[in-house]
Backbone bond lengths (Angstrom), bond angles and torsions (degrees), N, CA, C in turn:
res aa  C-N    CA-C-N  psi(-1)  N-CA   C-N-CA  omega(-1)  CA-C   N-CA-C  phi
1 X - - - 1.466 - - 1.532 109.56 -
2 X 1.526 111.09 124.03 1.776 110.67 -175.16 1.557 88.73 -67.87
3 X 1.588 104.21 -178.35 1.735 135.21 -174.80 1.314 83.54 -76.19
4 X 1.567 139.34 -80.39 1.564 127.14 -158.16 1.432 102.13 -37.92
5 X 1.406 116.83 -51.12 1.429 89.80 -156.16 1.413 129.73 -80.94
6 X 1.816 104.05 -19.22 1.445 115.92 162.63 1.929 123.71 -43.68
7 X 1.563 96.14 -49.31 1.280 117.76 153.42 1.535 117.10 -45.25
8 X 1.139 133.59 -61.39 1.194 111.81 -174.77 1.802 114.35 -77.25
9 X 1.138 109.92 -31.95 1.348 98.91 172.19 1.770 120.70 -62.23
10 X 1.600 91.80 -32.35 1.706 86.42 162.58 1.632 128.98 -67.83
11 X 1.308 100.13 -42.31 1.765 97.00 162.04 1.457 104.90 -30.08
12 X 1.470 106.76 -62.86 1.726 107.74 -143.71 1.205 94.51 -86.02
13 X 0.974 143.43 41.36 1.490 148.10 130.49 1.874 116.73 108.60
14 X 1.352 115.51 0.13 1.308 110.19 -153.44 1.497 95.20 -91.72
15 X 1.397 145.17 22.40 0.871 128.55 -176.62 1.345 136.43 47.05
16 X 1.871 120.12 -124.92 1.280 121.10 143.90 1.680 115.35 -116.26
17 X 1.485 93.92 63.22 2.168 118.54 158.17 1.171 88.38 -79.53
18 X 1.480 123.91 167.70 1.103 140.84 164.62 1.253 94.49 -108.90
19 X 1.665 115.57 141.42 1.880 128.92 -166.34 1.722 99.86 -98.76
20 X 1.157 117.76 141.70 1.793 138.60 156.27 1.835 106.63 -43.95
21 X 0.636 104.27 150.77 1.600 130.07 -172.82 1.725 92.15 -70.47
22 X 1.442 123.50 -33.54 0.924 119.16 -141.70 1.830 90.83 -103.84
23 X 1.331 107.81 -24.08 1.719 102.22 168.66 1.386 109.75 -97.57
24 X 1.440 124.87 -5.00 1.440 129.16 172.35 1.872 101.67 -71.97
25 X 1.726 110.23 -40.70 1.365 77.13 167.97 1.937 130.08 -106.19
26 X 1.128 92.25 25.40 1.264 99.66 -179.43 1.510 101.45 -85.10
27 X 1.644 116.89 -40.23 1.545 112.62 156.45 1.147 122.69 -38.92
28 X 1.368 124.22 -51.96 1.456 130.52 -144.35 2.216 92.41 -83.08
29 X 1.140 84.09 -47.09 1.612 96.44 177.84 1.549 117.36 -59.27
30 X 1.135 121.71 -24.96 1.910 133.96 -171.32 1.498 79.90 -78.36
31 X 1.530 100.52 -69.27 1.609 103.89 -155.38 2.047 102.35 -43.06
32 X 1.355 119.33 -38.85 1.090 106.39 -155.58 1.629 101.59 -75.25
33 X 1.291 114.99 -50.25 1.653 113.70 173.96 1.590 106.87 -45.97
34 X 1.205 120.62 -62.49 1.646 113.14 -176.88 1.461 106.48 -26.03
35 X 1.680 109.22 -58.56 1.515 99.71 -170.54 1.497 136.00 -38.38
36 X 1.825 93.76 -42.09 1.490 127.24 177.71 1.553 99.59 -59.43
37 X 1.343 146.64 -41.39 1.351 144.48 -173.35 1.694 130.13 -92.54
38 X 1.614 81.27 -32.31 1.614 93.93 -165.88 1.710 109.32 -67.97
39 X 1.041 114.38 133.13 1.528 139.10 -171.84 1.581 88.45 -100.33
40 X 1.086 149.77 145.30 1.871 127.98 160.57 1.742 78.47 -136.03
41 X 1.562 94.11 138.41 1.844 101.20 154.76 1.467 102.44 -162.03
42 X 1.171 99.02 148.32 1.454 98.14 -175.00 2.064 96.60 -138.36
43 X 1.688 112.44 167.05 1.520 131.23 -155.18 1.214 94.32 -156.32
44 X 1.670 117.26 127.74 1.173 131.72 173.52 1.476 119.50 -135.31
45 X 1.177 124.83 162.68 1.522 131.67 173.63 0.906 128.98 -143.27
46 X 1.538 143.68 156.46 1.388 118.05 -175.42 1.705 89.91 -130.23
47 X 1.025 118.40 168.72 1.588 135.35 -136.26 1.967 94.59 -178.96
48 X 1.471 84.01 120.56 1.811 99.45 153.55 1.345 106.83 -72.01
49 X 1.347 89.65 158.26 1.399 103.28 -169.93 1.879 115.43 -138.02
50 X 1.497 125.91 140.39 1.475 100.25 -160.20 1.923 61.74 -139.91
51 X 1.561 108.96 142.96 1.202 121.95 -154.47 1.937 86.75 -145.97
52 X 1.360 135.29 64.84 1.622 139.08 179.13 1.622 97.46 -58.90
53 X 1.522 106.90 176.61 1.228 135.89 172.82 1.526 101.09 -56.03
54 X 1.246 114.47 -51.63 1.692 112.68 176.86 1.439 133.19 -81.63
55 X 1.428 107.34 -166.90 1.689 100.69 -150.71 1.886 92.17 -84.84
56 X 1.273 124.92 -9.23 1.122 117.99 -176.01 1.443 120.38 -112.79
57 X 1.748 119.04 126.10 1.063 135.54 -138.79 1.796 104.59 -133.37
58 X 1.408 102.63 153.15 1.626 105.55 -170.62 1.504 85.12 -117.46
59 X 1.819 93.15 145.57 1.501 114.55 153.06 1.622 109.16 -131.66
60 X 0.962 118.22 114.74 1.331 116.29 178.54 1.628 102.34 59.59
61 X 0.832 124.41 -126.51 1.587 134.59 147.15 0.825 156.14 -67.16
62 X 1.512 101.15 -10.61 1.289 112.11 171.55 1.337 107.04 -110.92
63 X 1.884 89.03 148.88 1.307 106.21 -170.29 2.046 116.49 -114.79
64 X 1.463 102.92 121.54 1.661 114.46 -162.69 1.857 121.61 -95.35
65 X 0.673 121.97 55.75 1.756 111.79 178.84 1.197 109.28 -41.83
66 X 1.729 137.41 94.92 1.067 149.16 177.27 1.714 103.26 -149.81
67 X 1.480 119.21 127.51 1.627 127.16 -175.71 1.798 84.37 -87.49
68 X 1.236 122.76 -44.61 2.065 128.70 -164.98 1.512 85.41 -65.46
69 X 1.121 125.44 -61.92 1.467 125.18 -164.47 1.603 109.68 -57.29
70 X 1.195 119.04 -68.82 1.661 126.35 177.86 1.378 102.69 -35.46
71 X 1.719 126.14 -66.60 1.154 123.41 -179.41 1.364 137.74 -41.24
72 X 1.887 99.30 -26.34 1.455 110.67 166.13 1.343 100.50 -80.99
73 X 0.741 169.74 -27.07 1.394 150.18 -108.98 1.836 103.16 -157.34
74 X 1.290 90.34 2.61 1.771 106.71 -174.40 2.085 101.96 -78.22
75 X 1.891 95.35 116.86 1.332 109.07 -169.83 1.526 127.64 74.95
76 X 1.696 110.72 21.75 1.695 127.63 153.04 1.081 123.50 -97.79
77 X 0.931 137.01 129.34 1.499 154.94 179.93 1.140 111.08 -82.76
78 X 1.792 124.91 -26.90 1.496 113.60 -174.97 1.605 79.89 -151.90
79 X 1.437 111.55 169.03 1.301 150.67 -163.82 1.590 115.82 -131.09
80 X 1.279 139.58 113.89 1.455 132.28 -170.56 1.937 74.09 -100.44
81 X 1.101 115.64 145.72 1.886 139.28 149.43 1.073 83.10 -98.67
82 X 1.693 97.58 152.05 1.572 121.75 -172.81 1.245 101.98 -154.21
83 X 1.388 127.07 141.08 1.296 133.96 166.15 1.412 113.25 -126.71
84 X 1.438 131.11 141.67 1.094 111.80 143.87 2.098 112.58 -171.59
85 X 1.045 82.08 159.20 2.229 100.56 -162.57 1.430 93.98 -108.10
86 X 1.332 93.43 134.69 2.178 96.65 147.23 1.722 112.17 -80.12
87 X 1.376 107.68 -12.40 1.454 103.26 170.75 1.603 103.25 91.54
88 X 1.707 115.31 135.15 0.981 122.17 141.90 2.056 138.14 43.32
89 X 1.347 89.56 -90.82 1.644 114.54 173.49 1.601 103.22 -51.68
90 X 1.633 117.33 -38.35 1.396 98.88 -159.99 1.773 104.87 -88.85
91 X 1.681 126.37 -15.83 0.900 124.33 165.90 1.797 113.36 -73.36
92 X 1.304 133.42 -17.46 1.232 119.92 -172.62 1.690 94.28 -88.20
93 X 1.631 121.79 -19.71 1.400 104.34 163.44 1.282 136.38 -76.51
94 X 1.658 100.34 -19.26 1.547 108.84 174.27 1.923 109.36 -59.32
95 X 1.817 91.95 -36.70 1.461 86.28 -173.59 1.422 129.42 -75.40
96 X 1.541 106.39 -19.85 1.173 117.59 172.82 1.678 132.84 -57.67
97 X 1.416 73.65 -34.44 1.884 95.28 -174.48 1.665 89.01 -84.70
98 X 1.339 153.37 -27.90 1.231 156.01 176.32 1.621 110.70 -48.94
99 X 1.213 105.34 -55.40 1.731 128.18 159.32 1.371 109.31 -37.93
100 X 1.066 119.04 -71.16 1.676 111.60 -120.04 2.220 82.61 -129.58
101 X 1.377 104.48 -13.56 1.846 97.27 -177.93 1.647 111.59 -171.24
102 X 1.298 122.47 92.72 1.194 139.54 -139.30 1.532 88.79 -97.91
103 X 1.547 144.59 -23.33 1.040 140.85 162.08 1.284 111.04 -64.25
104 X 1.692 111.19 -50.43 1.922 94.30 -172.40 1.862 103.12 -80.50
105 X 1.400 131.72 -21.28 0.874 124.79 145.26 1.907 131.05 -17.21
106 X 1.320 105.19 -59.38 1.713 104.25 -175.69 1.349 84.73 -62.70
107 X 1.650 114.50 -62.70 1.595 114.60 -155.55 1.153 127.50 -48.93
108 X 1.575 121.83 -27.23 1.679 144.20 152.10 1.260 108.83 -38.43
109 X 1.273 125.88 -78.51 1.204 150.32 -153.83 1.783 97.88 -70.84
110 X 1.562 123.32 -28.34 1.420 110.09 158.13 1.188 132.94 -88.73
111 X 1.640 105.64 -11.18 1.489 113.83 170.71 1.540 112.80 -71.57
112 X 1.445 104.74 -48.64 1.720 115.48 167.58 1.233 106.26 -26.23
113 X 1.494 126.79 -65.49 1.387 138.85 -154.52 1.572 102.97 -59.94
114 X 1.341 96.99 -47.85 2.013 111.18 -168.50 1.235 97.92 -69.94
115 X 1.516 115.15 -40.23 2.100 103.64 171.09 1.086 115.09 -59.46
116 X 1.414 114.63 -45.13 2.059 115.27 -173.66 1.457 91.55 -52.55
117 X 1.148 101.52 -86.05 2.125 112.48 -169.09 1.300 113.01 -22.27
118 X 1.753 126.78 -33.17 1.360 128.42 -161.44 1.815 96.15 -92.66
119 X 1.409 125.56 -17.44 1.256 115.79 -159.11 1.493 99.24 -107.48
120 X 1.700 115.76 -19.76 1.300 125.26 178.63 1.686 104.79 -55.31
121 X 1.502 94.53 -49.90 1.601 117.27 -160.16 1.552 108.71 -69.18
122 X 1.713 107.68 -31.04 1.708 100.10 -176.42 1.932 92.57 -101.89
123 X 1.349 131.12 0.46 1.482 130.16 168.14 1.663 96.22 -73.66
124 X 1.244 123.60 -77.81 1.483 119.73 162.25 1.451 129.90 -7.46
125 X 1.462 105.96 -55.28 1.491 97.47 171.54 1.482 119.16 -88.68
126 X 1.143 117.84 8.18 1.373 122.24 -178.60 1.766 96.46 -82.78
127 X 1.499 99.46 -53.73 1.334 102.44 -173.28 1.655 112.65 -50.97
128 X 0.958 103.96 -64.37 1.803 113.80 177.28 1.635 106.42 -42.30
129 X 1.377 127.06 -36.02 1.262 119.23 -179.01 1.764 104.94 -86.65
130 X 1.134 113.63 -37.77 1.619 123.98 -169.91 2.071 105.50 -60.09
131 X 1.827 97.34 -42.01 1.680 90.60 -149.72 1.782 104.49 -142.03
132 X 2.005 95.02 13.06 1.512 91.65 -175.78 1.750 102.37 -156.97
133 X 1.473 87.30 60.82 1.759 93.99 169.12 1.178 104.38 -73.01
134 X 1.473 125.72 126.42 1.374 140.87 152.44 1.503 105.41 109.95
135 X 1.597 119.69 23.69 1.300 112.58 -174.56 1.844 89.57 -141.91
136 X 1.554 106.92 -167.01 1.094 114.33 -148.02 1.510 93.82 -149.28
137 X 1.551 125.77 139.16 1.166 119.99 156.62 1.842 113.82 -132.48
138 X 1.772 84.51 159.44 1.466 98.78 170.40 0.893 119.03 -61.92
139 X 1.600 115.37 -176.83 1.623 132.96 172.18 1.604 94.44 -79.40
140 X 1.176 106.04 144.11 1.656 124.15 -176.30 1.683 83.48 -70.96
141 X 1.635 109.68 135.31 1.584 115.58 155.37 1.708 98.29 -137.62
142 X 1.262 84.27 137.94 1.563 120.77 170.03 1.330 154.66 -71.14
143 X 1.400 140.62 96.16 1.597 117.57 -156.90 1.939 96.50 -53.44
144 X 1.836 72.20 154.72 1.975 82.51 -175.02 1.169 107.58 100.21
145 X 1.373 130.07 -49.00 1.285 130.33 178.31 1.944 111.49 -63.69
146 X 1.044 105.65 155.53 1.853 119.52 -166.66 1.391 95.17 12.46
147 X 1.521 136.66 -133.89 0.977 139.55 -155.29 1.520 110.23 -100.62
148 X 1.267 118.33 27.04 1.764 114.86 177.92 1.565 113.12 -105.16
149 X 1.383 79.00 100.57 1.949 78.71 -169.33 1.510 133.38 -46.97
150 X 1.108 104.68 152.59 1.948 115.34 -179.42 1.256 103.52 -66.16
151 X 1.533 117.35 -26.76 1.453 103.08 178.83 1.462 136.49 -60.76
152 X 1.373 87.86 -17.34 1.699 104.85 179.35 1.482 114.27 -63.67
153 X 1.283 110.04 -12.26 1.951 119.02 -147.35 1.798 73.80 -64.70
154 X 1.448 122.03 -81.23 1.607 116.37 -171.18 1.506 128.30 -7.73
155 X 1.547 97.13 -55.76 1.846 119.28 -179.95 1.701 97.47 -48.73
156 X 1.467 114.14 -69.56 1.177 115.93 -167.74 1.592 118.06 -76.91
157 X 0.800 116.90 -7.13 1.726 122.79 159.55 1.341 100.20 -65.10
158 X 1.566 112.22 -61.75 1.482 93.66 -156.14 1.500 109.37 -79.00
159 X 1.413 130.59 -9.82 1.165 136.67 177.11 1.574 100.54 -60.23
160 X 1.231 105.32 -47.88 1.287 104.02 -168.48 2.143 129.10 -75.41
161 X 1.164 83.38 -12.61 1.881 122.95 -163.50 1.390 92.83 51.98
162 X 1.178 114.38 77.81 1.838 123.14 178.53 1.573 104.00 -64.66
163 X 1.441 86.12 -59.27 2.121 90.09 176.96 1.531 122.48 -45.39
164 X 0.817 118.81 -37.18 1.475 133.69 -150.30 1.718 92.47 -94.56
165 X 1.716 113.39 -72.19 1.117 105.19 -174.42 1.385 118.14 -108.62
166 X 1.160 134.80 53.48 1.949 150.71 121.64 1.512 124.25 -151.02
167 X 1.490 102.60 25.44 1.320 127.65 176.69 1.949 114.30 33.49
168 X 2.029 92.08 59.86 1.283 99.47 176.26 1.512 105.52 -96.51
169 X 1.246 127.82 148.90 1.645 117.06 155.17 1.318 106.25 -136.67
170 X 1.353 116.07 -140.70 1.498 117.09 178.87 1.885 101.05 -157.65
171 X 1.583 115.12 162.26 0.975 99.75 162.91 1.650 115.68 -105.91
172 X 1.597 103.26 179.48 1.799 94.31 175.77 0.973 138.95 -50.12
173 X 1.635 96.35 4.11 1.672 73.99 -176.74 1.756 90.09 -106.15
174 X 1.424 135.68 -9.71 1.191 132.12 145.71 1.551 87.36 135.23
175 X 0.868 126.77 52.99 1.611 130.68 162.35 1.347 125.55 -109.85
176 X 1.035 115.05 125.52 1.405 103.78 -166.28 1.975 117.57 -75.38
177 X 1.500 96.23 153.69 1.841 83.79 173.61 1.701 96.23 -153.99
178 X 1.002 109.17 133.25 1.605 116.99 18.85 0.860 111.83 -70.94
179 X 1.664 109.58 176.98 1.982 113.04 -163.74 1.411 92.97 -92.05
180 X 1.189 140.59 -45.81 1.558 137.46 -175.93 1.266 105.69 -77.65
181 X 1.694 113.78 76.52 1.392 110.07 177.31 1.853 82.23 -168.97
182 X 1.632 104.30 151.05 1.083 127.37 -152.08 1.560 112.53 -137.98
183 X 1.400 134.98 92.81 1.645 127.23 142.85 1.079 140.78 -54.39
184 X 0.817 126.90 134.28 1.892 141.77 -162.43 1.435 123.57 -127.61
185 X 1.578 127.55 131.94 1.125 119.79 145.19 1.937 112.96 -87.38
186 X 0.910 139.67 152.85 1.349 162.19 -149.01 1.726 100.80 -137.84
187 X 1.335 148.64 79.05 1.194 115.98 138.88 1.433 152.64 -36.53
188 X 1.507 137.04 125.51 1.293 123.46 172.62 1.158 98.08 -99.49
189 X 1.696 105.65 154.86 1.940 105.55 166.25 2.023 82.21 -147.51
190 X 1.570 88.37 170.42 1.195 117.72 169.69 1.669 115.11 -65.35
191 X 1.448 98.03 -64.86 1.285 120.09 -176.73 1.930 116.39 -78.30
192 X 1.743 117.58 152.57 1.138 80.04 167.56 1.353 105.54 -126.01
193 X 1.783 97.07 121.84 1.428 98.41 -169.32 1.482 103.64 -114.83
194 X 1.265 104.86 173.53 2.225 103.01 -173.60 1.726 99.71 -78.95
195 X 1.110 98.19 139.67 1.472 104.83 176.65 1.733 102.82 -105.70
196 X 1.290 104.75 124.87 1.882 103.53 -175.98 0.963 98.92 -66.82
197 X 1.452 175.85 33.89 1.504 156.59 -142.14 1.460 95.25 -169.59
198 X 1.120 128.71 92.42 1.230 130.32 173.10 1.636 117.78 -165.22
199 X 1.393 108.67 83.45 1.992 133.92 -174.00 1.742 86.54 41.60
200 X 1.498 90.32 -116.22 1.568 96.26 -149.87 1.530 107.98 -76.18
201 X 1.201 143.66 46.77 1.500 146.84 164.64 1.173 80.90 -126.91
202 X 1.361 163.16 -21.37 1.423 138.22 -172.21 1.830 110.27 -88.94
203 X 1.851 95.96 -26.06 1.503 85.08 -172.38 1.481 110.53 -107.18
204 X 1.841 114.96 167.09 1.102 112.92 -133.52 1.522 84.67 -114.34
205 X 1.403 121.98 11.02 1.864 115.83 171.95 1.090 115.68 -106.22
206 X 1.435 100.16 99.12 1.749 119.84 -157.02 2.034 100.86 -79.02
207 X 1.433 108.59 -19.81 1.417 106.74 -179.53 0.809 100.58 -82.43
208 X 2.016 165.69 30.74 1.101 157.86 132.36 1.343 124.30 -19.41
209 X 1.039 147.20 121.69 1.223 154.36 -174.54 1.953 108.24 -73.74
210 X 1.203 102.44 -38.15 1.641 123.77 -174.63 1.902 115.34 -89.87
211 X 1.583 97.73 6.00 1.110 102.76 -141.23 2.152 95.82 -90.22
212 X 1.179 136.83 132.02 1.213 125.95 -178.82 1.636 97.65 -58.16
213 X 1.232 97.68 178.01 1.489 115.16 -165.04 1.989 102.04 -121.06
């Protein structure tokens, strides 16, 4: 079984259940339409970074009150911002399937997730090979995630000109859309040391259903 698809069955909640034949091919089937829709682009930047004793931290100019964020970012000098969407096509299929089949619907919508995560993860190493020989990066963290607010998502859009160049935005209430699309802070460091802060190794509710293994 590849990583996407472990991933999507972990989205959809089964942990380590063993899945029915009958959502094994409803996986296999999401994944193949996604391909047919998915647009993927992703926009990055890199940004100094000034990381103090306290909970509030500089990127470029902008300024973050987050204790989860600092801790990642504890002993980087620079910060890659990251953006990136499957684009468009793959939300008008989520909606379609919303209509007309509310089962392959969830199952879409977790395969979606396992495509974003898989393209973040091989965009990431592109970056590190493309613009950061001899350095090291963190785990991508996210406004929304522990205490780094969603409000920020705006700041880092426009830092990034998300709209303009992979035509990401968000709506008011600060969600991004398309909806299968993802902002990032990126740590850089010198050294490469383990950063504790990374989704499910940071949190401490090990009975999670969603939870990696």
């Amino acid at each position: 079984m590849d990583i996407r698809t472990r991933e999507a069955i972990r989205y959809l909640g089964y942990g380590k259940h063993a899945i029915d034949e009958r959502t094994r091919r409803l996986i296999q089937d999401s994944f193949e339409e996604l391909e047919q829709v998915t647009d993927a682009k992703f926009v990055y930047r890199i940004f100094e970074v000034s990381v103090p004793d306290t909970d509030v931290l500089k990127i470029g100019k902008l300024e973050i009150k987050s204790k989860n964020l600092s801790k990642n970012l504890k002993g980087c000098h620079m910060a890659v911002l990251f953006g990136a969407t499957l684009g468009t096509g793959v939300d008008m299929l989520m909606k379609k399937y919303t209509i007309v089949d509310m089962t392959k619907a969830v199952v879409l919508q977790a395969c979606a997730a396992a495509v974003l995560e898989e393209y973040c993860d091989k965009m990431q190493k592109q970056i590190a090979l493309e613009a950061l020989e001899g350095l090291y990066l963190r785990p991508r963290f996210s406004p929304g995630y522990g205490d780094f607010s969603i409000l920020h998502q705006k700041e880092l859009l426009d830092m990034l000109e998300a709209p303009k160049k992979i035509g990401l935005t968000m709506t008011d209430g600060y969600m991004l859309t398309p909806t299968k699309s993802v902002t990032a802070v990126i740590g850089i460091s010198r050294e490469n040391s383990l950063c504790p802060v990374k989704g499910c190794e940071e949190c401490s509710k090990t009975d999670c259903v969603y939870r990696r293994s």
